[in-house]
N, C-alpha and C positions, 0 to 999 in steps of 0.2 A: 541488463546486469552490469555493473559496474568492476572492474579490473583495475587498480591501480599499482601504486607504487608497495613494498613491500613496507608492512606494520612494524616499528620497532618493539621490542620487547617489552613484555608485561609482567610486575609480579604474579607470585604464585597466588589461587582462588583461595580465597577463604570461604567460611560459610555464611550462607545470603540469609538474611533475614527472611521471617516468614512473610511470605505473600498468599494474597485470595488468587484460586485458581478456577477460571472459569471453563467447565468438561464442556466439549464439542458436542454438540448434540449431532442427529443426524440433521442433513442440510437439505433445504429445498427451494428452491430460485423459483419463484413466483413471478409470474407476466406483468407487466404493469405499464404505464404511460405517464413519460416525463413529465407529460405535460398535466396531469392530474395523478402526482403520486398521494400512496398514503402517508397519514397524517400521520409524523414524525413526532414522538412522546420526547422530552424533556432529558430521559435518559435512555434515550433508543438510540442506535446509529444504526442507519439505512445502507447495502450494498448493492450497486447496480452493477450488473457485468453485462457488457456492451461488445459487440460481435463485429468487428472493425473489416471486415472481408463481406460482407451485404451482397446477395447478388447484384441487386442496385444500388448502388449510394446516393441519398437523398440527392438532389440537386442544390441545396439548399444549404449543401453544408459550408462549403467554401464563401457563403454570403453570412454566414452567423461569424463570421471569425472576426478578429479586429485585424487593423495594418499589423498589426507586430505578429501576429500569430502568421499572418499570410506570409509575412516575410519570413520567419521559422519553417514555416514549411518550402519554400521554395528553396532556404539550403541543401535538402533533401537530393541527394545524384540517383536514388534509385527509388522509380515510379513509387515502388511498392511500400515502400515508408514513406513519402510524401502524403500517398492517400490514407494509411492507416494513422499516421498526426492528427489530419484532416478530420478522420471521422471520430477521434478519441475526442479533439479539441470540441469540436460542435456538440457531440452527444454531452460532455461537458455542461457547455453552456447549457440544451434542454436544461437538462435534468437540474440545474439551478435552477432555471427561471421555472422549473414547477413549485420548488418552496418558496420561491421570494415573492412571486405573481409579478415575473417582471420577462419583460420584452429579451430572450435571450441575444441579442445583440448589442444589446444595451446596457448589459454588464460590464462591470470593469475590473481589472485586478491588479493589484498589487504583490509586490515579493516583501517577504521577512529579511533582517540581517543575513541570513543563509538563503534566501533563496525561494523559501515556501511562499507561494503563493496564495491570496486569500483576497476577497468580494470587497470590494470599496463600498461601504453605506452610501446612499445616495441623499443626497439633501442634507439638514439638519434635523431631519426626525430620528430618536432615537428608536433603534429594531432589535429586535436581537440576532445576535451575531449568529449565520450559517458558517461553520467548519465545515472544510472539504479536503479531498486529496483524492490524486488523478493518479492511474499506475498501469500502466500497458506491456503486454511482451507479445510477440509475434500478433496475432488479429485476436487477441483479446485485449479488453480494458478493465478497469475497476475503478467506478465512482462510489468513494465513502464520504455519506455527511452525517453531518450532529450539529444540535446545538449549543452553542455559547461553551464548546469544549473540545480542547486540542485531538485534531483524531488522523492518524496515517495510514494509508494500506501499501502494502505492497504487492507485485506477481511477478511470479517467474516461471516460462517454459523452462521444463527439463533439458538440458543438454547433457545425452550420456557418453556422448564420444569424448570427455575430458577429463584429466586429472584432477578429478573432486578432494584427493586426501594430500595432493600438492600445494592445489588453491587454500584450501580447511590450512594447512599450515603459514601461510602466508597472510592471512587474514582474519583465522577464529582464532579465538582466546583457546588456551591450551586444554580449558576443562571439557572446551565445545571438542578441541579437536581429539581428543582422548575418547568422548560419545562417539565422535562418526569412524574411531579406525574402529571400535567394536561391533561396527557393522559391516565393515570391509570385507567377510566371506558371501554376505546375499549381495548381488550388484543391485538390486531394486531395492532397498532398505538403504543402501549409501548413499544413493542417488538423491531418492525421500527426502532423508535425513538430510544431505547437502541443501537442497533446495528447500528444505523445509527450515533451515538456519539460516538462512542467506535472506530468503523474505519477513520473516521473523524480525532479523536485524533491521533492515531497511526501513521495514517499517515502523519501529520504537525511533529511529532516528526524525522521521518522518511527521512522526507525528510529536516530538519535542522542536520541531523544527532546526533541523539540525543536521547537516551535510555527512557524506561517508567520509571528510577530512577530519571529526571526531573520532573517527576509530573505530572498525568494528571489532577490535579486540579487547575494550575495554570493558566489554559486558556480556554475560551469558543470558543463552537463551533455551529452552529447552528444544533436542530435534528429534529425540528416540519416534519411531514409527508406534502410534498408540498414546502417546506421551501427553499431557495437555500442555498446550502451546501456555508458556508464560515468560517471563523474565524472571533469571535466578540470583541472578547479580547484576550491580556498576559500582565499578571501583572510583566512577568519579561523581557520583551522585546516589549517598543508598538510600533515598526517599522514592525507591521502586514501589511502593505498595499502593499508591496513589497512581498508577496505568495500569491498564487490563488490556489484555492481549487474548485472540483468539483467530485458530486455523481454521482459513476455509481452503474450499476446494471447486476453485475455479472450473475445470475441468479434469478432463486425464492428461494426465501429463504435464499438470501445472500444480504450482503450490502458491497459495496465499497466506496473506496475515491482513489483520487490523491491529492497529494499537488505540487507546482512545484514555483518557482522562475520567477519573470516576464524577457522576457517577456511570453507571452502564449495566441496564439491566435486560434490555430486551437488542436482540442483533435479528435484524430482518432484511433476505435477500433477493432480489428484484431484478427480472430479465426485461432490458428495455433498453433505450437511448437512441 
């Protein structure tokens, strides 16, 4: 979860143009293997959520990584994010080299102007392009792909020992933060809603490729408890109706999102890595 400096000020929201809203179904995490995932439709995006705390940790993983990841993770002063880097970055690589049919060591990546990283084609044969986005909080992860279309996830454990309607001022746009103080008498519905706005955000950044030094108060998201997860506004871009947004639920006590690029019609969740 990301903390920075405080947001300067925003005009007042106006009204968002209409967007397609896609309702949450109920959700089911299907078993599956990196190494032979299902076959990913054209406008599907695939989620895998990866359990970074294994009783064993492959052996294996620390040898899938490249120099630079090795050296990322050796920044690490405490064991216990060292290994779970480790086993996000590896399970990573799988779960590529099931769509690509490539040797997961042997992948390479690249960063965007901002940062996002994405699959270096190999050779001069042209392929089509795998989207992806990696997103971890305590021993969970979240591997989101697509094809040939911009796609972000985000996760976040809950943390309820903290100023959620302090941070929500400092950081959401005033319509977001108006939503979350109308939930300020249930503390499990603030909580929600905080964390259900927080990954929401990150992930429309995410998946425009495009760092939290854009601002997360330039844009609304919806966070009400029931609500469908969507984008209501950007004041700096209103061709919002061209990404779809949709809540999962990682676990308890965690809140996720996708954002992805239309089109997007099928969202399929897969326990593996």
């Amino acid at each position: 979860m990301y903390i920075g400096r405080h947001a300067p000020p925003v005009a007042a929201r106006t009204d968002p143009p209409p967007v397609r809203v896609t309702i949450d179904p109920a959700q089911h995490w299907t078993l599956a293997s990196p190494a032979d995932p299902p076959p990913l439709a054209a406008e599907a995006v695939h989620v895998w959520r990866v359990r970074l705390d294994p009783p064993g940790e492959p052996r294996d993983a620390w040898d899938l990584l490249s120099d630079a990841e090795r050296r990322r993770a050796a920044r690490f002063v405490q064991e216990h994010h060292r290994r779970r880097f480790v086993s996000a970055h590896a399970a990573l690589r799988r779960i590529l080299a099931g769509y690509t049919a490539r040797p997961p060591r042997e992948l390479e990546f690249t960063t965007g102007p901002q940062g996002k990283p994405a699959l270096v084609a190999p050779g001069r044969t042209p392929r089509r392009r795998l989207e992806f986005n990696l997103s971890h909080s305590a021993d969970l992860a979240l591997v989101a792909v697509a094809w040939e279309r911009p796609v972000g996830v985000d996760l976040e454990r809950w943390e309820r020992e903290m100023d959620h309607l302090e941070l929500a001022e400092r950081f959401f746009s005033p319509a977001e933060r108006a939503s979350l103080r109308a939930l300020a008498a249930h503390r499990d519905e603030l909580v929600n809603g905080f964390f259900a706005a927080w990954s929401r955000k990150e992930a429309y950044l995410k998946a425009r490729g495009e760092g939290v030094m854009r601002g997360l108060h330039h844009f609304d998201v919806s966070l009400a408890p029931g609500e469908p997860a969507r984008v209501l506004a950007d004041r700096l871009d209103a061709a919002i109706d061209g990404w779809r947004m949709r809540a999962i639920v990682p676990d308890r006590g965690f809140s996720g999102a996708i954002v992805v690029a239309d089109p997007f019609e099928e969202l399929l969740l897969l326990e593996g890595g």
